[in-house]
NUKOL-345610 format. One record per residue: residue number from 1; chain; x, y, z of N, C-alpha, C, CB in turn. Coordinates in steps of 0.02 Angstrom, whole numbers, plus 50000, padded with zeros to 5 digits. Glycine has a CB too. Layout:
# NUKOL-345610
PT  resi  chain   n.c1   n.c2   n.c3  ca.c1  ca.c2  ca.c3   c.c1   c.c2   c.c3  cb.c1  cb.c2  cb.c3
PT   NUM      A      X      Y      Z      X      Y      Z      X      Y      Z      X      Y      Z
...
***
This chain:
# NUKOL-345610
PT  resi  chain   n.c1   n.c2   n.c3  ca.c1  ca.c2  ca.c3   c.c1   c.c2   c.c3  cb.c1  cb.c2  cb.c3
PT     1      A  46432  50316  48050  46406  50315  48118  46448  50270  48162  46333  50291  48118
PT     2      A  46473  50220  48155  46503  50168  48173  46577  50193  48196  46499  50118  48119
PT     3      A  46615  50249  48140  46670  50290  48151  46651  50298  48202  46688  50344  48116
PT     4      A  46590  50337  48195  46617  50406  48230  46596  50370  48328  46551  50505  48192
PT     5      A  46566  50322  48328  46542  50275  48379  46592  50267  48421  46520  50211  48354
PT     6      A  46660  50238  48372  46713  50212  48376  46757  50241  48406  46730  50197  48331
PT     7      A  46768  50312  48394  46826  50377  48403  46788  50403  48476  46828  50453  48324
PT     8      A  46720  50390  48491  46700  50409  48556  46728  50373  48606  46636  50406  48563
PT     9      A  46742  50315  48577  46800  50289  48643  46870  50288  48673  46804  50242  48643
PT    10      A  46885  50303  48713  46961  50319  48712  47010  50274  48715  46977  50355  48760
PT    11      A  47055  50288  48668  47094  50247  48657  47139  50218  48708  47119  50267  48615
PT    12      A  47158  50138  48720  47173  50128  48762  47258  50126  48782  47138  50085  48765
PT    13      A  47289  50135  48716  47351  50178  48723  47344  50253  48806  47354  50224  48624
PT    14      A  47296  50276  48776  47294  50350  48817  47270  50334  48888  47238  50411  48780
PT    15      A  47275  50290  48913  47232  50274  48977  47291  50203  49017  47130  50240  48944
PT    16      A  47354  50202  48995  47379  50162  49013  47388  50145  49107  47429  50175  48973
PT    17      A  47419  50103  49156  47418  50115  49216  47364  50135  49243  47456  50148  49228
PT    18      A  47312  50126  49225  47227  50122  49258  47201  50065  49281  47172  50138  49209
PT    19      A  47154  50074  49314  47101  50026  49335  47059  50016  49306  47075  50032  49379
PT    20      A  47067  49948  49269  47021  49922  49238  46942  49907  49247  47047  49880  49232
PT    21      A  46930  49924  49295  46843  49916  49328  46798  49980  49309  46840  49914  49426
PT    22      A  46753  49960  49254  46697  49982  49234  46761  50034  49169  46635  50024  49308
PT    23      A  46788  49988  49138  46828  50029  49090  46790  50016  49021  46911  50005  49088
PT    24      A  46826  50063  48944  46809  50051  48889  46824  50112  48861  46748  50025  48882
PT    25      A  46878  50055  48819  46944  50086  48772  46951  50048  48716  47017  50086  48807
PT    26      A  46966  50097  48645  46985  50059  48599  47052  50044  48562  46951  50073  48567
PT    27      A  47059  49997  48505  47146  50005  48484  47114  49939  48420  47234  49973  48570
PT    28      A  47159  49963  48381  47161  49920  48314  47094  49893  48295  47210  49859  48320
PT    29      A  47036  49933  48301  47006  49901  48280  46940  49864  48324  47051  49872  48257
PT    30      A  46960  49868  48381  46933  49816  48443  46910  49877  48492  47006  49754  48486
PT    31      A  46857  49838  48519  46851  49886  48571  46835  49835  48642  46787  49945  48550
PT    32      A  46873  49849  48689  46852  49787  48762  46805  49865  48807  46965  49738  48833
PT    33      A  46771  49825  48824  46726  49843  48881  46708  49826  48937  46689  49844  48871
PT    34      A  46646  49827  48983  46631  49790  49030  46662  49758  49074  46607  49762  49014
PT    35      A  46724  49796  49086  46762  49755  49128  46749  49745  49207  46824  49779  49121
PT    36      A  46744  49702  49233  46722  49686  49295  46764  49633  49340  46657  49665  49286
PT    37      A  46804  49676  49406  46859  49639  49444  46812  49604  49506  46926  49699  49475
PT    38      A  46807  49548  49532  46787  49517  49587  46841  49486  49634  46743  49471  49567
PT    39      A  46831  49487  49678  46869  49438  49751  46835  49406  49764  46889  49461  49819
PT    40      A  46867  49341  49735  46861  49270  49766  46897  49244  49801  46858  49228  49733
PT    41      A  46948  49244  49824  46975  49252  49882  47045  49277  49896  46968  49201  49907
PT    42      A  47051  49290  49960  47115  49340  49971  47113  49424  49980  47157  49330  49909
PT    43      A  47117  49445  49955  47101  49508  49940  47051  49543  49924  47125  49519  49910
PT    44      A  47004  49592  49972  46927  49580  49962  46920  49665  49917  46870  49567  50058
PT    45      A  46969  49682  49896  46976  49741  49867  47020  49727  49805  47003  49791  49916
PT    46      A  47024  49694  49754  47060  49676  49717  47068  49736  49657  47037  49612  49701
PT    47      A  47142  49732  49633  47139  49815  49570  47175  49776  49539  47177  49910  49585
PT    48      A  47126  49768  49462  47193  49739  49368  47206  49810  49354  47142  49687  49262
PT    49      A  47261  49834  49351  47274  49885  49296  47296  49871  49225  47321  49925  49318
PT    50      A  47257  49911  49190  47290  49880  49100  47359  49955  49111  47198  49897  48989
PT    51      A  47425  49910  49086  47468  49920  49085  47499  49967  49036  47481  49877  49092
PT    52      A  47490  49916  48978  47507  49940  48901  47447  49901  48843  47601  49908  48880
PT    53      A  47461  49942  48792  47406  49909  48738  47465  49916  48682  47317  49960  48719
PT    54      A  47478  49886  48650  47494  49878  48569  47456  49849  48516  47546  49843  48561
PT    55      A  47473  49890  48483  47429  49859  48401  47475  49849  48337  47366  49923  48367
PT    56      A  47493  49787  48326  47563  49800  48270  47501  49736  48215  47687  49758  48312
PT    57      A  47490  49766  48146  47462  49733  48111  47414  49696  48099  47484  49718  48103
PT    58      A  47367  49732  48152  47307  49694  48166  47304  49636  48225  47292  49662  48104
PT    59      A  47368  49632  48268  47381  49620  48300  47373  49623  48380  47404  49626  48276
PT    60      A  47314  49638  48429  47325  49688  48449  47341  49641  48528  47264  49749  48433
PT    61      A  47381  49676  48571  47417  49622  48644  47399  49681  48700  47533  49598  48642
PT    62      A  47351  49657  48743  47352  49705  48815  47402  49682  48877  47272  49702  48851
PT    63      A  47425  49704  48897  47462  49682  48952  47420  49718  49020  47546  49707  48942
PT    64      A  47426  49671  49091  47389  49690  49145  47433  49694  49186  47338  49652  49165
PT    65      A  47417  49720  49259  47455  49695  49314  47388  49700  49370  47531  49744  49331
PT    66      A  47397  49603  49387  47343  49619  49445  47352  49622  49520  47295  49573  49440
PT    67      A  47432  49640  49539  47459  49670  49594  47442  49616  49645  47431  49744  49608
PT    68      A  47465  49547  49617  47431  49493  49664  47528  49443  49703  47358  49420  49588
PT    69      A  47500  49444  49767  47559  49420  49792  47534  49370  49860  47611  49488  49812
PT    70      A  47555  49318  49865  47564  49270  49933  47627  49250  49960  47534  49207  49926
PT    71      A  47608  49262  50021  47684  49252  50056  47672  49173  50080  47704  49317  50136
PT    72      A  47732  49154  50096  47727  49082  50113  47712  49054  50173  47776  49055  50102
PT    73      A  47648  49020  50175  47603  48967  50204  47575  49049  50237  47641  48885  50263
PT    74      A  47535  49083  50177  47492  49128  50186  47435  49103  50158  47511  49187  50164
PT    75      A  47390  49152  50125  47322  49146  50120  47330  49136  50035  47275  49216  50156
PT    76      A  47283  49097  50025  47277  49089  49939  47250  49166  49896  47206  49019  49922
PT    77      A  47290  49184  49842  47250  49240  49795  47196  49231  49758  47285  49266  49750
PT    78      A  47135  49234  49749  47101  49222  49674  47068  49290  49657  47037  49157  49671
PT    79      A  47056  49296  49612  47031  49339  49582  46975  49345  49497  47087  49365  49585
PT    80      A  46915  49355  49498  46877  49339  49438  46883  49410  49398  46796  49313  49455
PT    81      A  46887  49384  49347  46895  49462  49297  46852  49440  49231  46995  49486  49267
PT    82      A  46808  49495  49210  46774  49496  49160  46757  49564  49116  46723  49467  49182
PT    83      A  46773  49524  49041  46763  49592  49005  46729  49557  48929  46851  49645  48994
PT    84      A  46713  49613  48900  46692  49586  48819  46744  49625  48757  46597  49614  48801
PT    85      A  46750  49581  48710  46791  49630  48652  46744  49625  48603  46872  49605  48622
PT    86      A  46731  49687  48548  46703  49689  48513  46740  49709  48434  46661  49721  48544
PT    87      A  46711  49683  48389  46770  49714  48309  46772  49654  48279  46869  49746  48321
PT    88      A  46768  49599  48311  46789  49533  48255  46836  49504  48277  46810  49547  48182
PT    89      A  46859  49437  48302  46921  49396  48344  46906  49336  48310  46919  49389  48436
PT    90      A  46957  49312  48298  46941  49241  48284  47001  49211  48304  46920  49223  48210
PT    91      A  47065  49239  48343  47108  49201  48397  47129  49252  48473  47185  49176  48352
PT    92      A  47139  49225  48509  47155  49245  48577  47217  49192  48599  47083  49241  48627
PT    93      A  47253  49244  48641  47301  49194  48671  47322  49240  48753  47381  49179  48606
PT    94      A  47355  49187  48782  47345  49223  48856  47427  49211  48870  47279  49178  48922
PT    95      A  47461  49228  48916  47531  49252  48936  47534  49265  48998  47555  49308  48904
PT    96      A  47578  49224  49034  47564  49223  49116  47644  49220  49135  47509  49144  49152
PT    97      A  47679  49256  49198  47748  49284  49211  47718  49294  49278  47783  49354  49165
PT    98      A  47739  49236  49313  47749  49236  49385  47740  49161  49419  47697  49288  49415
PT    99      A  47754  49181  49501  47767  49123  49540  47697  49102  49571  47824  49139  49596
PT   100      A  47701  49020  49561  47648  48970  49588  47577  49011  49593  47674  48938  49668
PT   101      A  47587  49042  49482  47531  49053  49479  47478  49029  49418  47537  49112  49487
PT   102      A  47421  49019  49408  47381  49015  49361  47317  49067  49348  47364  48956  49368
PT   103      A  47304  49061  49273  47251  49101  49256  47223  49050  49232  47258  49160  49215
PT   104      A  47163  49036  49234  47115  48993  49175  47064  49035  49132  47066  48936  49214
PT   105      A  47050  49034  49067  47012  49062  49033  46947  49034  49025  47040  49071  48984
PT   106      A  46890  49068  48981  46845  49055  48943  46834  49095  48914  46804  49036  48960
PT   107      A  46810  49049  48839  46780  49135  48796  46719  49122  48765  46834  49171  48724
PT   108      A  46682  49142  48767  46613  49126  48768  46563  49177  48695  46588  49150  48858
PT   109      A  46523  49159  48645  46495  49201  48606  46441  49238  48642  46474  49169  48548
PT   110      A  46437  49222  48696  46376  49273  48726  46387  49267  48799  46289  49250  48705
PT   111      A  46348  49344  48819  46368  49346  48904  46385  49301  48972  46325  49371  48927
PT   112      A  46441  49293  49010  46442  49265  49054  46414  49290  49124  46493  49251  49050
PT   113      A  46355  49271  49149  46351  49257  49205  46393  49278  49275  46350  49207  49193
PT   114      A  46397  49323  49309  46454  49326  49372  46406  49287  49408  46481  49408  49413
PT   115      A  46341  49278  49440  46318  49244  49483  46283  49200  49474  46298  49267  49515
PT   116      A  46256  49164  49517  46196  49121  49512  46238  49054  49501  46137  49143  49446
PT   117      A  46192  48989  49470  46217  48936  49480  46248  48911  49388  46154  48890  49524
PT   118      A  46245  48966  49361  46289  48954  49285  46337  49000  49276  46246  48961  49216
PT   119      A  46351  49019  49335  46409  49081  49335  46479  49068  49314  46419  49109  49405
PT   120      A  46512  49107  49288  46565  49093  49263  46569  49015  49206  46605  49093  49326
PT   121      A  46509  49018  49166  46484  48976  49108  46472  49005  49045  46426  48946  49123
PT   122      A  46500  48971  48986  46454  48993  48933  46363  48943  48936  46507  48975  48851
PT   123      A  46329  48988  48885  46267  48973  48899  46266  48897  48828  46209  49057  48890
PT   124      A  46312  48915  48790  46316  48866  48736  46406  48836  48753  46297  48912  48645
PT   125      A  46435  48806  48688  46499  48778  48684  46536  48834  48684  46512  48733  48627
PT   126      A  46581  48832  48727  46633  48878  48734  46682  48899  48653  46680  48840  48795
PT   127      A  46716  48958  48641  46754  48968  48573  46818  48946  48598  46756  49047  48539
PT   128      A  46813  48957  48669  46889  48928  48685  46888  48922  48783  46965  49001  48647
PT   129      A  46949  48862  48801  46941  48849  48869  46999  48841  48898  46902  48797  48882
PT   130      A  47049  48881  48891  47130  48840  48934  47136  48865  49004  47219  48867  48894
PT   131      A  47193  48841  49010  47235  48879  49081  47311  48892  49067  47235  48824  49157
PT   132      A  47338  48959  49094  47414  48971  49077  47461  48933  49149  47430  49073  49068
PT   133      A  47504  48922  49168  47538  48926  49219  47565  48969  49230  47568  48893  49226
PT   134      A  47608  49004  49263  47663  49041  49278  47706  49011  49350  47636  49116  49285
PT   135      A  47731  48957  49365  47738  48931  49414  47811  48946  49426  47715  48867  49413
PT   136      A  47839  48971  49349  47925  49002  49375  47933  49029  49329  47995  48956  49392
PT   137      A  47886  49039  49301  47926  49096  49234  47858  49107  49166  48021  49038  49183
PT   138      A  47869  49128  49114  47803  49134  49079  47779  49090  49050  47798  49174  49039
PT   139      A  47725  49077  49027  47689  49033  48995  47652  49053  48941  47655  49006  49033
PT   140      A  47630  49038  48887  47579  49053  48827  47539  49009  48792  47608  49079  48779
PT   141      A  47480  49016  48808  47414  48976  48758  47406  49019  48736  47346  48941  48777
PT   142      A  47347  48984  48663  47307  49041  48627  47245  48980  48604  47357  49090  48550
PT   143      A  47216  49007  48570  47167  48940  48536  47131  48998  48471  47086  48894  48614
PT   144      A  47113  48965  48429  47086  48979  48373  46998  48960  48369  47131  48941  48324
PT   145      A  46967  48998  48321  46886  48994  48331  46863  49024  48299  46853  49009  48384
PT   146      A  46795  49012  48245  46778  49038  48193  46766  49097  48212  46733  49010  48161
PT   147      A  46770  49146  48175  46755  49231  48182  46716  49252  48221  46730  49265  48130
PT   148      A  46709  49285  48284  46639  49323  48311  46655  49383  48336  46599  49287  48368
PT   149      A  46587  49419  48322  46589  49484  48307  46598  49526  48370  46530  49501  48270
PT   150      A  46595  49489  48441  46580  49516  48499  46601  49458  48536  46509  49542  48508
PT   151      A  46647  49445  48585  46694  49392  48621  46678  49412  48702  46788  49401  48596
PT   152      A  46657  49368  48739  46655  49369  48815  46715  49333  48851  46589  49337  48840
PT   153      A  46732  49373  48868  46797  49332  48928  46780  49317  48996  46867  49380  48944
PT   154      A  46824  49248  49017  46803  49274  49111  46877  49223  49109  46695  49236  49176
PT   155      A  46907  49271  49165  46976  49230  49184  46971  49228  49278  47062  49284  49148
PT   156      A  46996  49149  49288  46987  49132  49352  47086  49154  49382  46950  49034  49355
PT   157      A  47103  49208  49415  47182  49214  49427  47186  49196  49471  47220  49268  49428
PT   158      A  47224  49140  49492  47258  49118  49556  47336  49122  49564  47241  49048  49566
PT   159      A  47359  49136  49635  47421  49125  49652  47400  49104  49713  47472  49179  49647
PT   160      A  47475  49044  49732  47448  48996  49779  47506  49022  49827  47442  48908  49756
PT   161      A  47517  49004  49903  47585  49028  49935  47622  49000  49947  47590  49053  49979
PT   162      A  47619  48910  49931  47656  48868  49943  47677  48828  49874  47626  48833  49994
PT   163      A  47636  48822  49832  47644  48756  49783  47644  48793  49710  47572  48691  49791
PT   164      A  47694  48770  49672  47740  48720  49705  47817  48767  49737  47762  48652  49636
PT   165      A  47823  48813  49752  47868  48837  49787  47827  48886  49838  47923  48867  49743
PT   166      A  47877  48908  49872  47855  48954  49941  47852  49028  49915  47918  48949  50013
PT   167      A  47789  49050  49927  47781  49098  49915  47758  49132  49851  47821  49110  49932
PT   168      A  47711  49167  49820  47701  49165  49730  47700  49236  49735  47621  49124  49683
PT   169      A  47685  49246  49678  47681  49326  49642  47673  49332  49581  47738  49367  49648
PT   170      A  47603  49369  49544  47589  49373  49474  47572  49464  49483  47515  49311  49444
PT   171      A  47620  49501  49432  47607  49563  49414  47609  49582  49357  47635  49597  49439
PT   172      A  47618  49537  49310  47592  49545  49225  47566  49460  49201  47678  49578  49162
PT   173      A  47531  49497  49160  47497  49442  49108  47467  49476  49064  47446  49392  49135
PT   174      A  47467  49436  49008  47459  49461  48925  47387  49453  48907  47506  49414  48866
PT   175      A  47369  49455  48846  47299  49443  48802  47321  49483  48765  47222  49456  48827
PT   176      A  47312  49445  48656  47314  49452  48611  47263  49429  48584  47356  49442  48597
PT   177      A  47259  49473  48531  47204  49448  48474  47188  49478  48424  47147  49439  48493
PT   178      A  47187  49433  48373  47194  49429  48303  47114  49418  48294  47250  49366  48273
PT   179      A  47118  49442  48188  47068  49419  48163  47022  49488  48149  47041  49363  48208
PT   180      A  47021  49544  48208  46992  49594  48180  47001  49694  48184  46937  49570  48201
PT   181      A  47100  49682  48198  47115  49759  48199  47118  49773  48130  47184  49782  48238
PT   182      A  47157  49834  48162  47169  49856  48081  47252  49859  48104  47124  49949  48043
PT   183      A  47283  49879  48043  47367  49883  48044  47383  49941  48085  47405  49895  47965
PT   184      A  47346  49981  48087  47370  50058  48123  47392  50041  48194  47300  50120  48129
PT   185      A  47439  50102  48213  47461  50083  48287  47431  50114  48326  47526  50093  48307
PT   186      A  47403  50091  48356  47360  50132  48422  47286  50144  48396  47396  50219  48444
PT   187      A  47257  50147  48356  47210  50155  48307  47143  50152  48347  47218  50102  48250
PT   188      A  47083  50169  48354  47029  50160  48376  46975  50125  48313  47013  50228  48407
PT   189      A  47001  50164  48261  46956  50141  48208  46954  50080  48179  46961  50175  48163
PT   190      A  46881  50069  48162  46871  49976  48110  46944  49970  48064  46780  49975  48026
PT   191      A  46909  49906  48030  46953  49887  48004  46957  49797  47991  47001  49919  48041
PT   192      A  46973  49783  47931  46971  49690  47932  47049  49679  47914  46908  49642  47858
PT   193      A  47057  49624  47927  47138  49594  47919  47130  49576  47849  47165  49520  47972
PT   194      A  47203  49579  47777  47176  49554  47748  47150  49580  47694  47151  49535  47776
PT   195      A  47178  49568  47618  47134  49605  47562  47059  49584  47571  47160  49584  47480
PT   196      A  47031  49606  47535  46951  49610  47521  46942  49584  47452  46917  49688  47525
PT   197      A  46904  49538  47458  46894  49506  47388  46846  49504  47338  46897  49456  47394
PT   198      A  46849  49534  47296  46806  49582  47262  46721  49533  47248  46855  49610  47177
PT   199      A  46676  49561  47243  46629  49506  47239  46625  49502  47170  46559  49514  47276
PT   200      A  46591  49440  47133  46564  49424  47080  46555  49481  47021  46508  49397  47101
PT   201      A  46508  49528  47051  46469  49575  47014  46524  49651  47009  46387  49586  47061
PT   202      A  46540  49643  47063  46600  49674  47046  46663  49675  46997  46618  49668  47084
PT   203      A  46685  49603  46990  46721  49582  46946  46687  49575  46872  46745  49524  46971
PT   204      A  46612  49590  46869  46607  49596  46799  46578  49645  46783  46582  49549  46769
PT   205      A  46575  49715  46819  46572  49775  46796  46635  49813  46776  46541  49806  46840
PT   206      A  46702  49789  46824  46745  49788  46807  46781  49782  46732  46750  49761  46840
PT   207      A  46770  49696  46713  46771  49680  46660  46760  49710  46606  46749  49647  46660
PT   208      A  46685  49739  46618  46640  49797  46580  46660  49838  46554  46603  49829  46606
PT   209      A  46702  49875  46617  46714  49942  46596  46781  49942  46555  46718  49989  46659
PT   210      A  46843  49889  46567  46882  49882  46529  46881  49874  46453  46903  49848  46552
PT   211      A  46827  49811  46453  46800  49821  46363  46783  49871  46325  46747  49794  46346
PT   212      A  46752  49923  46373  46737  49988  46357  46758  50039  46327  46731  50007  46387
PT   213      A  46850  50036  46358  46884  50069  46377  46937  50063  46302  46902  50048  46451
PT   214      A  46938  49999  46311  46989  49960  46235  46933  49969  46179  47014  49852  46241
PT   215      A  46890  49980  46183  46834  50012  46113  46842  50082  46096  46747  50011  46130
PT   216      A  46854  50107  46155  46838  50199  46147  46915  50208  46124  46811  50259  46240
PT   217      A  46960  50173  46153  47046  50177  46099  47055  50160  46044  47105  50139  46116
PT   218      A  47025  50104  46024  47037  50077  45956  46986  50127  45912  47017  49988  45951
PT   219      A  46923  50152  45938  46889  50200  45889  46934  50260  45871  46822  50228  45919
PT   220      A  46960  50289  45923  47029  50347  45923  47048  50367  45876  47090  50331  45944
PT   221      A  47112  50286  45873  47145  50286  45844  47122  50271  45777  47182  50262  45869
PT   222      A  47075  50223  45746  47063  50227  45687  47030  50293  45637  47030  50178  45689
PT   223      A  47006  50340  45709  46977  50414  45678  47050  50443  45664  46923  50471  45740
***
C-alpha cells in the first residue's frame, strides 16, 4: 500500500522548472510536499521554481531558483518558503550562490505555523537552526539529527541591495538529505540507507536451519 501510495506521486525528476507552490513530488525515497511561497517583502508575487532533483545513493539534493534580485539602494527581497519531507532524514544541508544574500533555516519535527504569534517556530526544540550566506559566492551548512520520519522546513530568503556590496542577486540554492533514500536514481520508491541487520530470532532460525542442513548430508552420505 505504501508502494503503491508512493508511485502516486510524481516524480520530481519529471516536473523539473516548476513552481513550487502547492507542489508534491517524489525521488529516492523522500517525498516533499506542502510547499508554500510567501512575500515578506519586496515582491508581493514571489515564484521558487525546483530546478533539478538528484538522487545518487540515497543521497538526495534539490536545487531551486527563487528569481530574486535588488538593484542598488533599491528595495530589500525576502521571501518565506515552506515545505515538509517525508521517508526518514536524519541530515539536511543548505547551499546558497549569490550576491548580498542569505537564507536562514529551521527544521522542525512537527508543523510550522505561517501565522499568528509562533509563526515561523518549532512548537518543541528545533532538529536543526542555521543560516547560509551567499554574499559573493556559495556557501554550505548542513547539521545532523536523530532520525525523523516526517521533517518541516521554513526558510527565511533574503537579498539585500546594498550590503555588503551594491546590488544582490540569488537564483539558485541547494537542499540535501540523507538518512532515508534509496540508491536508485530518480526513484519514487521507499527504501533505508544501509544493510539491515538481521534480528536475533532471525539469526537463530537461521542457525537452525543450517544444523539441519549438515544432518540431512552427513545422513546421505553415510546411507
Amino acid at each position: 500500500m505504501l508502494s503503491a501510495m508512493a508511485n502516486a506521486v510524481p516524480l520530481c525528476t519529471d516536473i523539473a522548472s516548476q513552481n513550487i507552490s502547492g507542489l508534491s513530488c517524489a525521488i529516492g525515497g523522500l517525498t516533499f510536499s506542502n510547499f508554500q511561497v510567501i512575500a515578506a517583502a519586496g515582491n508581493a508575487s514571489p515564484e521558487v521554481d525546483l530546478s533539478s532533483a538528484v538522487d545518487v545513493s540515497g543521497a538526495v539534493t534539490l536545487a531551486f531558483n527563487p528569481h530574486m534580485s535588488a538593484t542598488a539602494n533599491g528595495g530589500f527581497q525576502d521571501i518565506y518558503l515552506y515545505y515538509q519531507v517525508t521517508g526518514g532524514i536524519n541530515q539536511i544541508g543548505l547551499g546558497v550562490n549569490g550576491t548580498n544574500s542569505t537564507v536562514g533555516e529551521t527544521v522542525c519535527s512537527s508543523p510550522i505555523a505561517t501565522t499568528g504569534p509562533n509563526a515561523n517556530m518549532c512548537s518543541q526544540a528545533p532538529l536543526a537552526n542555521f543560516v547560509a550566506f551567499g554574499e559573493a559566492g556559495p556557501s554550505t551548512v548542513s547539521a545532523s539529527f536523530a532520525s525523523t520520519q516526517t521533517a518541516y522546513v521554513f526558510k527565511d530568503i533574503n537579498v539585500s541591495p546594498n550590503s555588503p556590496n551594491a546590488g544582490g542577486t540569488l537564483t539558485s540554492f541547494t537542499q540535501s538529505f540523507n538518512g532515508g533514500g534509496s540508491s536508485g536514481q530518480g526513484g519514487g520508491e521507499g527504501g533505508g540507507v544501509g544493510n539491515t541487520v538481521p534480528e536475533p530470532l532471525s539469526l537463530i532460525l537461521m542457525g537452525s536451519g543450517l544444523v539441519v542442513i549438515g544432518l540431512l548430508r552427513h545422513k546421505t552420505q553415510a546411507g
